[in-house]
C-alpha positions in Angstrom: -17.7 -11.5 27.3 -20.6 -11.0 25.8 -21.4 -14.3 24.7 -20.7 -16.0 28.2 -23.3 -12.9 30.1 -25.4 -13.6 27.2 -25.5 -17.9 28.1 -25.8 -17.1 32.0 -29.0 -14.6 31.1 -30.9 -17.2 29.2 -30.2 -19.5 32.5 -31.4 -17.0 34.8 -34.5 -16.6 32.7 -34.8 -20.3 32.1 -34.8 -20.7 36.1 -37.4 -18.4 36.5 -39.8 -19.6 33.9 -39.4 -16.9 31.1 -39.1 -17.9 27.9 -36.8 -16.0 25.2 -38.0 -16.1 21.5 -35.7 -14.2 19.2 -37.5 -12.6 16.7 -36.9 -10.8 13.1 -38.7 -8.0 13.4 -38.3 -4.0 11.7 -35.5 -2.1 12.8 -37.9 0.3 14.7 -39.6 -2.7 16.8 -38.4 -2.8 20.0 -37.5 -5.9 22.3 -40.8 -6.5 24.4 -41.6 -8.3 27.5 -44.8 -9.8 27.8 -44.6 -10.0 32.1 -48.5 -12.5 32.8 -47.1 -14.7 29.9 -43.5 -14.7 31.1 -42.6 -13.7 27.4 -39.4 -12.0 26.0 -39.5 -11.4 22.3 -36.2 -10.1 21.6 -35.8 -8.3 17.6 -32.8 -9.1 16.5 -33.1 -6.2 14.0 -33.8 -3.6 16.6 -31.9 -0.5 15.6 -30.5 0.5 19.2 -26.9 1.0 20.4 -27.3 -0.5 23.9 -26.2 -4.2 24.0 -28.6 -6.7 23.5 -27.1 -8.5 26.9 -28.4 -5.2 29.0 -31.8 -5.4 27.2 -32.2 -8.9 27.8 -30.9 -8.0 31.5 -33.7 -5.0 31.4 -36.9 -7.5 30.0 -35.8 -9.8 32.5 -36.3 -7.5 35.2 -39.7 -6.2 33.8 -40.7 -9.8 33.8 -39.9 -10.3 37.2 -40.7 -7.3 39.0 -43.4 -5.1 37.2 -47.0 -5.4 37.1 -47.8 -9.0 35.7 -50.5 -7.7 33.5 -48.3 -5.1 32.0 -46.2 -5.8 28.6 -43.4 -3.4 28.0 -41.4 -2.4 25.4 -38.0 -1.6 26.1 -37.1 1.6 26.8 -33.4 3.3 27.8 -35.2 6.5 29.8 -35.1 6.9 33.5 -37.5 9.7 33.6 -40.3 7.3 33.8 -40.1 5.4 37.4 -40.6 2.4 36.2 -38.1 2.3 33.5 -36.0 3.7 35.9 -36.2 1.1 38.3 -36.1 -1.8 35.3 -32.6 -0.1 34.7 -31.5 -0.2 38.2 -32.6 -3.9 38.3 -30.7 -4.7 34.8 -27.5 -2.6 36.3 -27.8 -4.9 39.4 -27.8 -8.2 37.1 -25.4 -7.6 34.8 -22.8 -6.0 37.0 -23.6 -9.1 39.6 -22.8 -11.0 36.8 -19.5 -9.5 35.6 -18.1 -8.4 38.5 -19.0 -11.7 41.0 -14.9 -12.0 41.1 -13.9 -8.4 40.8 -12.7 -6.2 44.0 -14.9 -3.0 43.8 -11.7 -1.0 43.6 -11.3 -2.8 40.3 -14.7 -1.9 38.7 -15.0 1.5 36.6 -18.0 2.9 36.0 -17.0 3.9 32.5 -15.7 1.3 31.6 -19.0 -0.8 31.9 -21.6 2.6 30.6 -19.0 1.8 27.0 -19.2 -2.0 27.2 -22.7 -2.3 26.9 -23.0 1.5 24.8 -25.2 3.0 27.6 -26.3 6.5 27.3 -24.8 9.2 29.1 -28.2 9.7 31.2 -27.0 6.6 33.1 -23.8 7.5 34.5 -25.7 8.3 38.1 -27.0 4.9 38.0 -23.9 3.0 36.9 -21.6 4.8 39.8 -24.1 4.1 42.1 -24.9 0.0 41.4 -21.6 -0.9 40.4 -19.8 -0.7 43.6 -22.4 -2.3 45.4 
């Protein structure tokens, strides 16, 4: 599945004019988005649980919603309202994306927070976008 969100990500960046460079970079270098330049370097070596489908889902929304003179690295927290709403967004994308030909009473909420290893912080969000 991964592969085939993975394919329809790139597209949806390609369609909007954002370029994806896959980088090697230390383990402790996060993915960043570069939002004037419509930049995504994503680190290949970036130690972090969360699937690198929901990060590319979360960079993509930075690029496309933040402040366009901002870069961003990526962060998982939802304290922050901006990360918090560059979750949301990614939430929206992906579960757009795999659910487009699923009956909401066939979506689980857990199910997805394991599929793409997402902290427990958010469960709130996941419950609330999924069913949308």
């Amino acid at each position: 599945m991964h592969d085939d969100l993975l394919a329809r990500l790139i597209y949806i960046a390609s369609k909007s004019g954002i370029k994806i460079r896959e980088i090697e970079g230390n383990i402790s270098d996060p993915d960043v988005a570069f939002c004037k330049r419509k930049i995504i370097n994503l680190n290949g070596n970036f130690d972090c649980e969360i699937s690198v489908a929901f990060r590319l889902a979360h960079e993509i929304s930075h690029i496309q919603f933040s402040q366009p003179s901002f870069l961003y690295t990526f962060s998982p927290y939802i304290k922050n309202k901006e990360e918090r709403e560059t979750n949301e967004r990614a939430i929206h994308i992906v579960s757009r994306l795999i659910y487009e030909d699923t009956p909401k009473e066939q979506r689980n909420w857990a199910n997805f927070m394991n599929e793409f290893n997402l902290p427990v912080w958010f469960e709130p969000l996941v419950k609330n976008i999924i069913y949308d």
